[in-house]
KEGUSE-466211 format. One record per residue (C-alpha): residue in one letter; residue number from 1; x, y, z. Coordinates in pm, 1 decimal, padded with zeros to 6 digits, always signed. Example, Ala and Ser with C-alpha at 12.3 -4.5 7.8 and 13.67 -1.06 7.14 Angstrom:
! KEGUSE-466211
code: A, pos: 1, c1: +01230.0, c2: -00450.0, c3: +00780.0
code: S, pos: 2, c1: +01367.0, c2: -00106.0, c3: +00714.0
//
This chain:
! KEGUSE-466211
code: X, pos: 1, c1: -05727.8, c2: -06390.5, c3: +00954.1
code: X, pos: 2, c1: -05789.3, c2: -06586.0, c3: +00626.6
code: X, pos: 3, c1: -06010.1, c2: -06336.1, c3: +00512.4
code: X, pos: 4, c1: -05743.3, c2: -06103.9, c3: +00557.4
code: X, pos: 5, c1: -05520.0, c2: -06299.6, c3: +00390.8
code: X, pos: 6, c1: -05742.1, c2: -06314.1, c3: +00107.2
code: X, pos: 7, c1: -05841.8, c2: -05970.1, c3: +00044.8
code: X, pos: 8, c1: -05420.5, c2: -05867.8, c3: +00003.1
code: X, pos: 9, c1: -05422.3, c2: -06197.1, c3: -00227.6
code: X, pos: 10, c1: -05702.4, c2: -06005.5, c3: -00434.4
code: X, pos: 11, c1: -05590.3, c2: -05726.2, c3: -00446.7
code: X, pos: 12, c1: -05232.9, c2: -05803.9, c3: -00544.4
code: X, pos: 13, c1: -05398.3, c2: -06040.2, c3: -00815.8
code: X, pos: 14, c1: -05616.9, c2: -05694.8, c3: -00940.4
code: X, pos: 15, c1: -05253.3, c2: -05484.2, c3: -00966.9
code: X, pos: 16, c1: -05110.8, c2: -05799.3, c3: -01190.8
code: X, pos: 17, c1: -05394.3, c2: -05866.4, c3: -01397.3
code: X, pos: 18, c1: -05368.6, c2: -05469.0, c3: -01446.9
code: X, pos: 19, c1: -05783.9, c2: -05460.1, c3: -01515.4
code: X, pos: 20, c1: -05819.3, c2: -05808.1, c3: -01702.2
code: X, pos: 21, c1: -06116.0, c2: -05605.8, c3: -01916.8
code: X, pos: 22, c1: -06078.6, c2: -05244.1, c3: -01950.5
code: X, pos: 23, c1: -06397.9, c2: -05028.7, c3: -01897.9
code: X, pos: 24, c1: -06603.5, c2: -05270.0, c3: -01709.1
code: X, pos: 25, c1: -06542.3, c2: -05254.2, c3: -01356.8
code: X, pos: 26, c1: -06662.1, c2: -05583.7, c3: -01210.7
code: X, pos: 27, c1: -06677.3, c2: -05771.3, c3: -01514.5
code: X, pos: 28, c1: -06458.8, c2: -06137.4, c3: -01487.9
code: X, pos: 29, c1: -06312.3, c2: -06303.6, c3: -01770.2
code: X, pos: 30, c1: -06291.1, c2: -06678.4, c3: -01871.2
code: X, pos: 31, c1: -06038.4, c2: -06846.6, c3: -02125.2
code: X, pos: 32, c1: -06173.2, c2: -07214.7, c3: -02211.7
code: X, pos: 33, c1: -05905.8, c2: -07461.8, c3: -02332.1
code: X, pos: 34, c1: -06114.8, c2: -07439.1, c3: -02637.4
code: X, pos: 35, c1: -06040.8, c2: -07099.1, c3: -02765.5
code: X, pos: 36, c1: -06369.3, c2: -06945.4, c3: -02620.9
code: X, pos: 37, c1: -06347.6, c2: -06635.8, c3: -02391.1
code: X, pos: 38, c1: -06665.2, c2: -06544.0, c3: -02195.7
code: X, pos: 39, c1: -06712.0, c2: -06240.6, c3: -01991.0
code: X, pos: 40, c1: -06930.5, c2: -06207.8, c3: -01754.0
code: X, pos: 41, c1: -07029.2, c2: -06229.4, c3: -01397.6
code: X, pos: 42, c1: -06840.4, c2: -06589.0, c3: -01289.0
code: X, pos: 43, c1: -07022.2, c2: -06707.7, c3: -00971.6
code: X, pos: 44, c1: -06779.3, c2: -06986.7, c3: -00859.7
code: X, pos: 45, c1: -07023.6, c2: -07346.8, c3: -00813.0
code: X, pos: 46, c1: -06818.2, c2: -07566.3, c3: -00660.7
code: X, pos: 47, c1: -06639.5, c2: -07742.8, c3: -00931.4
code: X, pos: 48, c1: -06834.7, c2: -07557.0, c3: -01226.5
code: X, pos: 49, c1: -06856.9, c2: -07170.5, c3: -01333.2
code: X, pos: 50, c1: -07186.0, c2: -06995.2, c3: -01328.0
code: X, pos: 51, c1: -07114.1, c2: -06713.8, c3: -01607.9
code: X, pos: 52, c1: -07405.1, c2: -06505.9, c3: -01609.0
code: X, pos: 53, c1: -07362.7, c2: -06288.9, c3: -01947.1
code: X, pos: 54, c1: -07634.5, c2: -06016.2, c3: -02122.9
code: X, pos: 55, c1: -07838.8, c2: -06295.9, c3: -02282.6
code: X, pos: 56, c1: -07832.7, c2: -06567.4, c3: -02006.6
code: X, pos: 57, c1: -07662.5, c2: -06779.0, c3: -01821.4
code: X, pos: 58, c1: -07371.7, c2: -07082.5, c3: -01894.7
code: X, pos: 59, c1: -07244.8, c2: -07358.6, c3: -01670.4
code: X, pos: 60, c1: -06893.3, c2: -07441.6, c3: -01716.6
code: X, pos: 61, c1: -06722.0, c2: -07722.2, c3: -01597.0
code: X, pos: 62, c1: -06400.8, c2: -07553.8, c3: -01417.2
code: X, pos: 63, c1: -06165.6, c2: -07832.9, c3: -01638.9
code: X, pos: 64, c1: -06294.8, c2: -07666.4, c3: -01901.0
code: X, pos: 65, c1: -06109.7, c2: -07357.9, c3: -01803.1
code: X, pos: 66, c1: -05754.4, c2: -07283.5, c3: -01894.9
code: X, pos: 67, c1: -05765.9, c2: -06887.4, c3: -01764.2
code: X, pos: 68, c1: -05956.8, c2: -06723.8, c3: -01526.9
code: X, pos: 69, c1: -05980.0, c2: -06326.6, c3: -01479.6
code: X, pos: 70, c1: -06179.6, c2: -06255.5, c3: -01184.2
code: X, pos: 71, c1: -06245.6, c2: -05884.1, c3: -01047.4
code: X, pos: 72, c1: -06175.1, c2: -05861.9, c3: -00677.9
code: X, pos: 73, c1: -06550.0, c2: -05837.5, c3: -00588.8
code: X, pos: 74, c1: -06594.2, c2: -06157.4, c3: -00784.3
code: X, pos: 75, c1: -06349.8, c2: -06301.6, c3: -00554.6
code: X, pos: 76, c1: -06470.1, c2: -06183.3, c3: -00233.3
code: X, pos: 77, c1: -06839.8, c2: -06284.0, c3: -00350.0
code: X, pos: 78, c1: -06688.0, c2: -06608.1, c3: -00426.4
code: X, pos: 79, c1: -06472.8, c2: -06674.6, c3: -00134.8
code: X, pos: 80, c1: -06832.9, c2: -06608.9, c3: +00073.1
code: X, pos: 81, c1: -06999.3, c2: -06853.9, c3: -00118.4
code: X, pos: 82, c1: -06744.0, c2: -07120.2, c3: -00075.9
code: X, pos: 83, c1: -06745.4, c2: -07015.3, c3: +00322.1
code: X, pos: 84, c1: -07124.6, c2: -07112.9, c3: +00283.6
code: X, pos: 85, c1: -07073.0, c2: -07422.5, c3: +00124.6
code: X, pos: 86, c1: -06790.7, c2: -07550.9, c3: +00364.4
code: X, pos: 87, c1: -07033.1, c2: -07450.0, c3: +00660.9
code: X, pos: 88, c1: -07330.9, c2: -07667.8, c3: +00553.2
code: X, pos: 89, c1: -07138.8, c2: -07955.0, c3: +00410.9
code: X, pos: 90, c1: -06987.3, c2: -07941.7, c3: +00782.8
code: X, pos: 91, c1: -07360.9, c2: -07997.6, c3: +00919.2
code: X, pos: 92, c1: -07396.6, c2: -08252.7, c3: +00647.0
code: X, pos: 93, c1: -07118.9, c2: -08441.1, c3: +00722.7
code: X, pos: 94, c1: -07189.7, c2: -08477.7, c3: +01138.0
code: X, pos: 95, c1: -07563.0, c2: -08558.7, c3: +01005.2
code: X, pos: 96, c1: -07418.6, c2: -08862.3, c3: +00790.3
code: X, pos: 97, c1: -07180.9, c2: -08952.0, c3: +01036.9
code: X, pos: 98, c1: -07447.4, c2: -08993.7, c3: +01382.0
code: X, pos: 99, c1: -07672.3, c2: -09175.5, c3: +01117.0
code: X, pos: 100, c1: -07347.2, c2: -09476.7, c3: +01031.4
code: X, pos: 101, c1: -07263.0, c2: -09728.6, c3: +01262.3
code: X, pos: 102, c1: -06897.3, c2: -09680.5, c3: +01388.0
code: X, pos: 103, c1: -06830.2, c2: -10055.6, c3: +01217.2
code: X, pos: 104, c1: -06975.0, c2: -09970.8, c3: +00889.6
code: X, pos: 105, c1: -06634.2, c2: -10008.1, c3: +00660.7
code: X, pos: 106, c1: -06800.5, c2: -09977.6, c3: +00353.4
code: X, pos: 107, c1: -07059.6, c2: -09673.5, c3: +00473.7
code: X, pos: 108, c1: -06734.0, c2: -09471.7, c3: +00617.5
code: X, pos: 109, c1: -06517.9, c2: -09556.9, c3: +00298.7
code: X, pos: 110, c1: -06814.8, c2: -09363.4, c3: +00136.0
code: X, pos: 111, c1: -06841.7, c2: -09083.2, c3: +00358.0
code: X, pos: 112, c1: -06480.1, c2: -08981.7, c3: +00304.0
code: X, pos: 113, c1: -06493.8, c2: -08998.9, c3: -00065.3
code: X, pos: 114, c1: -06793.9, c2: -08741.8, c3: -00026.1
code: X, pos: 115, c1: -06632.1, c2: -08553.7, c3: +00242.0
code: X, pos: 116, c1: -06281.4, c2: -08511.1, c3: -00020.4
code: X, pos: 117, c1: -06526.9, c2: -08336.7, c3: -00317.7
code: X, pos: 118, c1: -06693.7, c2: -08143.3, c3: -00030.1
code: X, pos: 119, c1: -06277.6, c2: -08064.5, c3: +00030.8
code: X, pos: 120, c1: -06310.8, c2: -08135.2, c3: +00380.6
code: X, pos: 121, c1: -05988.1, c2: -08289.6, c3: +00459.2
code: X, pos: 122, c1: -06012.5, c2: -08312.1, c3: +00846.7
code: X, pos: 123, c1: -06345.8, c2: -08536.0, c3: +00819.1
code: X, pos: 124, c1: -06195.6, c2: -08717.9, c3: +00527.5
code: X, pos: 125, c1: -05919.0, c2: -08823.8, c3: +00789.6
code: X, pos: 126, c1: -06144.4, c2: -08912.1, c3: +01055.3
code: X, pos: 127, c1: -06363.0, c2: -09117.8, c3: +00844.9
code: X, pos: 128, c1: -06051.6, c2: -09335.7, c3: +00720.7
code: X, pos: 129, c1: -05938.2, c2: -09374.4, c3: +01090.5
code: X, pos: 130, c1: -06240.4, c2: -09538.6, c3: +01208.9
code: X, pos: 131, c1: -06221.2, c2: -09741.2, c3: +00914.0
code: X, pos: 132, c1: -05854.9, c2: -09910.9, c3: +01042.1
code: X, pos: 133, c1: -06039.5, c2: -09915.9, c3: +01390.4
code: X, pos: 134, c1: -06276.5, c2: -10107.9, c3: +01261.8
code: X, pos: 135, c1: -06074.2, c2: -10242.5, c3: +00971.2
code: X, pos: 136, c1: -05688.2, c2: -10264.1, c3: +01086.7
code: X, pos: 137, c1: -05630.1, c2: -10438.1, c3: +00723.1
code: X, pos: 138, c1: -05783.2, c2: -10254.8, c3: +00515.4
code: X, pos: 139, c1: -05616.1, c2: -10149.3, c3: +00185.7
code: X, pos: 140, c1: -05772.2, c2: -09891.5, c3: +00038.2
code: X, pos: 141, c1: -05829.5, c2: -09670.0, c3: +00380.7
code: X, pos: 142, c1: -05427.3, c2: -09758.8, c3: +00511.1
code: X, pos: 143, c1: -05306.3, c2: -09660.0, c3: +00166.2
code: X, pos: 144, c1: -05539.0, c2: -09308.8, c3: +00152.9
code: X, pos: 145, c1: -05338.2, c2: -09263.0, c3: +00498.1
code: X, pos: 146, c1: -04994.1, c2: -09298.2, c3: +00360.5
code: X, pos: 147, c1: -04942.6, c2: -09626.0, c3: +00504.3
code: X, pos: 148, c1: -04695.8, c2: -09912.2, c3: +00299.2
code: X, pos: 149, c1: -04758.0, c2: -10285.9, c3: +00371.8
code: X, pos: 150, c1: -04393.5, c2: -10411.8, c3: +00456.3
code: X, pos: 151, c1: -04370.7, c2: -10782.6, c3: +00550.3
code: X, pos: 152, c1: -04738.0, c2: -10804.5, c3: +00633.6
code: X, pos: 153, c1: -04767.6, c2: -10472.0, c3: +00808.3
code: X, pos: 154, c1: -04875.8, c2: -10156.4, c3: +00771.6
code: X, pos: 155, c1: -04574.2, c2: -09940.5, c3: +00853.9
code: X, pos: 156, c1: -04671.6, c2: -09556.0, c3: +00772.2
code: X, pos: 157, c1: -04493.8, c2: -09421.8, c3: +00477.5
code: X, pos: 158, c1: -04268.2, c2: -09168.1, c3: +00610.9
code: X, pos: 159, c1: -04129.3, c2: -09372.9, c3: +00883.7
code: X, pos: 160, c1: -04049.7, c2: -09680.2, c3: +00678.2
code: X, pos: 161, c1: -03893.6, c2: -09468.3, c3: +00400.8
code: X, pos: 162, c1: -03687.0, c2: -09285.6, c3: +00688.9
code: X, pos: 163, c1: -03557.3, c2: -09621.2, c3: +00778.1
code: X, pos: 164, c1: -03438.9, c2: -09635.0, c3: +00448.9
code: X, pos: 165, c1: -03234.7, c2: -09371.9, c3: +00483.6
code: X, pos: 166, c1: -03439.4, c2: -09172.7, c3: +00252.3
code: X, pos: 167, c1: -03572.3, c2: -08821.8, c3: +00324.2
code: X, pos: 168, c1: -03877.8, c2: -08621.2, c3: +00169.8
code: X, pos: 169, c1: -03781.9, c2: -08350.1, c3: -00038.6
code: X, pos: 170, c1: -03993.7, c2: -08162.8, c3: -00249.0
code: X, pos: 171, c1: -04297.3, c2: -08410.3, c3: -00257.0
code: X, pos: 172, c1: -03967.4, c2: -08691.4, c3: -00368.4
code: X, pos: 173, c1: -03855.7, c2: -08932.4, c3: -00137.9
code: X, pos: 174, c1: -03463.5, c2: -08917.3, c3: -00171.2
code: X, pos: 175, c1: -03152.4, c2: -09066.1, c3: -00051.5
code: X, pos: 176, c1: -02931.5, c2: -08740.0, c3: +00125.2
code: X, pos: 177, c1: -02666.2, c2: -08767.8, c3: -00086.5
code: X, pos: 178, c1: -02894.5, c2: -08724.9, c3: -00394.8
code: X, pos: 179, c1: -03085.0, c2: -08414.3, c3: -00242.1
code: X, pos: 180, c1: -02732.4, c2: -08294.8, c3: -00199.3
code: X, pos: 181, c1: -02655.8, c2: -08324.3, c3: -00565.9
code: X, pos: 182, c1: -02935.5, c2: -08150.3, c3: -00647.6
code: X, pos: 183, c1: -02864.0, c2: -07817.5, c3: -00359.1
code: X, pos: 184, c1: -02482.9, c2: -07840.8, c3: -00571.8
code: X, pos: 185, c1: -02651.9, c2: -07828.3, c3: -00896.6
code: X, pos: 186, c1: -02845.3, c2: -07536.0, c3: -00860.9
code: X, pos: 187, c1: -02593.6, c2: -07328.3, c3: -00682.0
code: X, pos: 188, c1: -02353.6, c2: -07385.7, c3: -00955.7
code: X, pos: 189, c1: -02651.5, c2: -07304.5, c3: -01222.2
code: X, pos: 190, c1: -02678.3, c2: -06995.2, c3: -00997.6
code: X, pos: 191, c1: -02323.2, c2: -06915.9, c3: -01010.0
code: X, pos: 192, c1: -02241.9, c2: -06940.2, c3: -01328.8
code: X, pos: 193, c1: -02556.1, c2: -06702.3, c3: -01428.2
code: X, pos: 194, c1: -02445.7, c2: -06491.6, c3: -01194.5
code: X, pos: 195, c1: -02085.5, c2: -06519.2, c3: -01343.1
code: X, pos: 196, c1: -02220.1, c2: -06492.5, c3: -01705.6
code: X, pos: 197, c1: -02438.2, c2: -06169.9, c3: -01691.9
code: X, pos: 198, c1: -02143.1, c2: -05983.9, c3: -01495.0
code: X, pos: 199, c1: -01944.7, c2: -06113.9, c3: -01818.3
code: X, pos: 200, c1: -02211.1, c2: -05975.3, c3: -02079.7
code: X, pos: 201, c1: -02167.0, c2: -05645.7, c3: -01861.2
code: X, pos: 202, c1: -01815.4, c2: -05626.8, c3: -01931.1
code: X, pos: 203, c1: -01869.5, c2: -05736.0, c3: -02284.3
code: X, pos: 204, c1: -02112.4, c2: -05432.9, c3: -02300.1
code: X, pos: 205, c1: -01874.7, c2: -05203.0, c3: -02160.8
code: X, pos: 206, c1: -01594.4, c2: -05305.4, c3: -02371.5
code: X, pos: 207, c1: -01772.9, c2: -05271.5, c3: -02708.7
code: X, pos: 208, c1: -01868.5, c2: -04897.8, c3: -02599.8
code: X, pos: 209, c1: -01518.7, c2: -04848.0, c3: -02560.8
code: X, pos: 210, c1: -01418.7, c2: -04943.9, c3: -02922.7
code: X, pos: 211, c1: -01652.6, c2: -04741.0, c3: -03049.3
code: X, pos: 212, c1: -01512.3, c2: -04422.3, c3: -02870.9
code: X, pos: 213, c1: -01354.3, c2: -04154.2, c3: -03041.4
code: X, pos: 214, c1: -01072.9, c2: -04165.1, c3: -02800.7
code: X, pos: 215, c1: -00783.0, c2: -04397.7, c3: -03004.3
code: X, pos: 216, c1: -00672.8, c2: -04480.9, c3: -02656.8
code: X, pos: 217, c1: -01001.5, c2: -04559.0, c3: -02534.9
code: X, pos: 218, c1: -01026.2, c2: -04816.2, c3: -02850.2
code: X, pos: 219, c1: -00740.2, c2: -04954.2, c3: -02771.8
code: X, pos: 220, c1: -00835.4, c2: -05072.1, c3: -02434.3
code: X, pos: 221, c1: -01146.4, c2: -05199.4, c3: -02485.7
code: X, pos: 222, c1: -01025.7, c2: -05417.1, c3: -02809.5
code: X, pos: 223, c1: -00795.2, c2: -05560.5, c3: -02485.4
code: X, pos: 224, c1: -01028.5, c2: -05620.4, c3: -02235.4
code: X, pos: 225, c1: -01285.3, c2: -05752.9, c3: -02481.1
code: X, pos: 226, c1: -00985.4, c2: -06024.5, c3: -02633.2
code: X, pos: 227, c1: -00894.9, c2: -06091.6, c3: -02274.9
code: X, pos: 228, c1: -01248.0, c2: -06244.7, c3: -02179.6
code: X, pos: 229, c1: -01258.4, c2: -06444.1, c3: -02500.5
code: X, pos: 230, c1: -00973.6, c2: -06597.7, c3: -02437.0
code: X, pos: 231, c1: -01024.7, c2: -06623.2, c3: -02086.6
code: X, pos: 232, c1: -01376.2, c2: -06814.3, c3: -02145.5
code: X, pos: 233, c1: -01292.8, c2: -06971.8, c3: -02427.6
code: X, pos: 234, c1: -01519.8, c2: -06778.2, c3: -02666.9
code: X, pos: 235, c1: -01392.6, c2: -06853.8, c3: -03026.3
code: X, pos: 236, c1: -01434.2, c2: -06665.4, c3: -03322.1
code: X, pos: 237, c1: -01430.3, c2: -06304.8, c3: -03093.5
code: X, pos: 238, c1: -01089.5, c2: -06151.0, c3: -03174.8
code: X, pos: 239, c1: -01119.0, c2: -06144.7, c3: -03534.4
code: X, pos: 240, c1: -01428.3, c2: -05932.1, c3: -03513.9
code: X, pos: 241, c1: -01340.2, c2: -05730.8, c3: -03223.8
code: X, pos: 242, c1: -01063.1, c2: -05617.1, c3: -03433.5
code: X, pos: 243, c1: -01294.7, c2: -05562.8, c3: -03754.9
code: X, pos: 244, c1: -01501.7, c2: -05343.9, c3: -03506.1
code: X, pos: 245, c1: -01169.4, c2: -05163.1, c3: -03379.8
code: X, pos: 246, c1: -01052.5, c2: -05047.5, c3: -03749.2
code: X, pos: 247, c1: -01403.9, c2: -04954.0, c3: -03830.2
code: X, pos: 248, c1: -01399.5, c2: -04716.8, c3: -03579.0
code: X, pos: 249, c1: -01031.5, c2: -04635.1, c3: -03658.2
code: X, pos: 250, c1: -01177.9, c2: -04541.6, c3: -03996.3
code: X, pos: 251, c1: -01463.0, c2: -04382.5, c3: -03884.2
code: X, pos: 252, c1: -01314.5, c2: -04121.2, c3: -03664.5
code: X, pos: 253, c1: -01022.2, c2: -04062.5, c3: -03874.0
code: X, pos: 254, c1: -01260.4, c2: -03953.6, c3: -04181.7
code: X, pos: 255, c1: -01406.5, c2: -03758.0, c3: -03889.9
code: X, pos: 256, c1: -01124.2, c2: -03545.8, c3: -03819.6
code: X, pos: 257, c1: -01044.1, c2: -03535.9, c3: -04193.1
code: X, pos: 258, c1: -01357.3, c2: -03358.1, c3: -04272.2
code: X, pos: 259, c1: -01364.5, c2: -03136.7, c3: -03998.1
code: X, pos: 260, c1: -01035.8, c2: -03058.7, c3: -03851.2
code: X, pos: 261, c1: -01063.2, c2: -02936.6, c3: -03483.4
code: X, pos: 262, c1: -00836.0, c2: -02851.1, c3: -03158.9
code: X, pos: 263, c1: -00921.1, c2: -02941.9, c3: -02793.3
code: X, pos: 264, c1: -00869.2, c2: -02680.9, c3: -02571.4
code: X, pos: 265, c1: -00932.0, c2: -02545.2, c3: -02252.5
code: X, pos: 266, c1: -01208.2, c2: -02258.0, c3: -02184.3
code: X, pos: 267, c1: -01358.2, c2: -02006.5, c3: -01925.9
code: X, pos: 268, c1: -01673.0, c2: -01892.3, c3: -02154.6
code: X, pos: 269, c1: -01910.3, c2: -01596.2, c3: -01993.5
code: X, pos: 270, c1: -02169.7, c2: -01482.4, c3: -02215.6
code: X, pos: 271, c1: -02528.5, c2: -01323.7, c3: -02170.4
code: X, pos: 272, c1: -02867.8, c2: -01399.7, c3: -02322.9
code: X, pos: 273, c1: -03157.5, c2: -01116.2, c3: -02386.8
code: X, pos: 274, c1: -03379.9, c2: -01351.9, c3: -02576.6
code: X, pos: 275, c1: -03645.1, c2: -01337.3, c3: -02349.9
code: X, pos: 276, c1: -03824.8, c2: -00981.0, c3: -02302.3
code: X, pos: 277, c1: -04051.2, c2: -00834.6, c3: -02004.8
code: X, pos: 278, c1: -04335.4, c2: -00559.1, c3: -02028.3
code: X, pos: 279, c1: -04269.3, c2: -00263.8, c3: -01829.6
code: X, pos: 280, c1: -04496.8, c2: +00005.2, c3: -01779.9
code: X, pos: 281, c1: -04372.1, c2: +00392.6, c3: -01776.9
code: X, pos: 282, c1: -04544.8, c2: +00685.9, c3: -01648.5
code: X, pos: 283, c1: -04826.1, c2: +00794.9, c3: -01803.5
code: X, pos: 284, c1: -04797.0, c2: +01057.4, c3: -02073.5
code: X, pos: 285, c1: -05040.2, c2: +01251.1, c3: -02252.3
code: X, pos: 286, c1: -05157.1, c2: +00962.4, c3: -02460.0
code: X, pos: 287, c1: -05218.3, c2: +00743.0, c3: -02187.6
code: X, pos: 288, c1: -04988.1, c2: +00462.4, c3: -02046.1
code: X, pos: 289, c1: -04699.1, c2: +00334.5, c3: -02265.9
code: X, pos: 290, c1: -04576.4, c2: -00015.3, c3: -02215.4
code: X, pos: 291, c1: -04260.4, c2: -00103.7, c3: -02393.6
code: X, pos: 292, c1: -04042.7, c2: -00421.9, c3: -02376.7
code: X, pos: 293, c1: -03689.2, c2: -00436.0, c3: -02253.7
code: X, pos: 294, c1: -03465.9, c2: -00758.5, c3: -02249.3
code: X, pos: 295, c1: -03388.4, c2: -01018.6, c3: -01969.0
code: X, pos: 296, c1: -03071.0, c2: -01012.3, c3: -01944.5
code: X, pos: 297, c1: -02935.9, c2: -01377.0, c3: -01834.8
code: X, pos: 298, c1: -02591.1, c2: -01431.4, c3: -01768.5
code: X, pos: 299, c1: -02426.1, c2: -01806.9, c3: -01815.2
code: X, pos: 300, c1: -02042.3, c2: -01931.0, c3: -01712.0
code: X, pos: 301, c1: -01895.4, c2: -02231.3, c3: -01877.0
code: X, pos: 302, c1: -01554.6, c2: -02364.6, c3: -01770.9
code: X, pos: 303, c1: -01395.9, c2: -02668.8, c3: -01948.4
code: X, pos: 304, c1: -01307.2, c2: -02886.3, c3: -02247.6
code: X, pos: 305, c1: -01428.5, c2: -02772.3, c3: -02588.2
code: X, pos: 306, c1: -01324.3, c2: -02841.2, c3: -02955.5
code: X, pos: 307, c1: -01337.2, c2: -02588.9, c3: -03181.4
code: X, pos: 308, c1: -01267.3, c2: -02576.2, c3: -03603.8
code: X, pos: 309, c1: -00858.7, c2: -02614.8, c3: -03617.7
code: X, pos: 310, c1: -00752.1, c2: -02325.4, c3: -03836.0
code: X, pos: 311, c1: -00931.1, c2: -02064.6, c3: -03653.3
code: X, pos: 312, c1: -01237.8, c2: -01858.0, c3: -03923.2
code: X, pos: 313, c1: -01480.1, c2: -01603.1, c3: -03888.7
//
């Protein structure tokens, strides 16, 4: 199942990358917090990069890296290899652990800080529990456990801060009347975006209108677009919403001017032979004759039109 998971991880991370470097197929990328970009094979080691590249191979210390571009075979190969890794540290670890007495504080303090860079959590835990079993007091394994000394005890950290009426949220420990601040907060930040881009909308909308060549058209959009000024209490928009309005005044007024028109209404019919087909005749003496004849296309318009006022051949 994890596999599974991780292949549709993979390839969803190929489709975003969109081919991190075009042409090479399986080729993996690597941004250092330096400014240097390798490419290359990256064989993942743990907490380093392998890049093997045409004249050798690097080691790079993954802290190095600010970016890494891996190709979906890279990833798979890589996912294996950390499979492998988990697998024998997991022999390792039961090895280690048979060879340690059970009272050994200091040897099983040891064996969990080697079993958290080997990332195995579960025998990390383990480890620290026989170390209160054998150590009920002691500091360093309570506190890796999430316990809080309160009055002399070890109490463990979510139930003491629960009796203090505080509750986890996000990774914070909270009181509920704070975490409710925060849920109001956002849904007002939400809101008003919400509220803001349906007002830029109607901003847009308005602005198209005052640039129409209907007068009418004009007029209500300089309205509407005065209205949510006001309404928001957006200075400084009326003056220009009005120095937009009698530049398009102007504009289609010098329109008409130059080229006086009528509006009317039409029923237009009206046929096309632009376009012109072979056609063979019988054959005559000479041979065959093709000639070329029209295609006659026929087109109906019914509507609004403006035409030159004054009428003109």
């Amino acid at each position: 199942m994890l596999k599974k998971v991780f292949i549709l991880s993979a390839l969803l991370l190929l489709f975003a990358s969109a081919f991190a470097v075009a042409g090479e197929k399986d080729a993996d990328t690597l941004y250092l917090k330096s400014g240097t970009v390798l490419k290359g094979k990256a064989i993942d080691d743990d907490e380093f990069f392998i890049v093997e590249l045409k004249n050798g191979k690097v080691k790079i210390s993954k802290e190095e890296v600010a970016k890494a571009e891996l190709s979906v075979k890279t990833m798979l190969e890589n996912e294996d290899l950390r499979e492998q890794r988990r697998q024998t540290a997991e022999k390792e670890f039961d090895e280690k652990l048979k060879a340690l007495s059970q009272n050994d504080v200091a040897a099983l303090l040891e064996l969990s800080q080697w079993c958290e860079k080997k990332h195995l959590d579960a025998q990390k835990i383990e480890c620290l529990k026989k170390v209160i079993a054998a150590d009920p007091d002691n500091e360093p394994a309570r506190k890796a456990l999430g316990y809080v000394r309160v009055d002399g005890k070890w109490i463990a950290e979510d139930v003491y801060m629960k009796s203090l009426g505080f509750e986890k949220f996000e990774g914070r420990w909270l009181k509920p009347g704070e975490i409710e601040d925060i849920k109001k907060a956002r849904e007002t930040e939400k809101k008003q975006k919400a509220y803001y881009m349906q007002l830029q909308k109607e901003a847009g909308k308005a602005v198209q209108s005052i640039a129409s060549p209907d007068p009418k058209r004009r007029e209500k959009g300089l309205a509407v677009l005065v209205k949510l000024a006001k309404d928001n209490n957006i200075p400084d928009v009326e003056n220009q919403a009005n120095e937009l309005k009698q530049y398009y005044d102007a504009y289609w007024e010098q329109i008409a001017i130059e080229q006086p028109s009528v509006t009317m209404e039409t029923n237009i019919s009206f046929i096309s032979n632009t376009r012109l087909r072979n056609v063979n005749i019988l054959p005559g003496p000479g041979g065959n004759t093709i000639i070329q004849l029209p295609t006659i296309e026929k087109f109906n318009y019914a509507g609004t039109v403006k035409v030159p006022a004054g009428g003109g051949r």
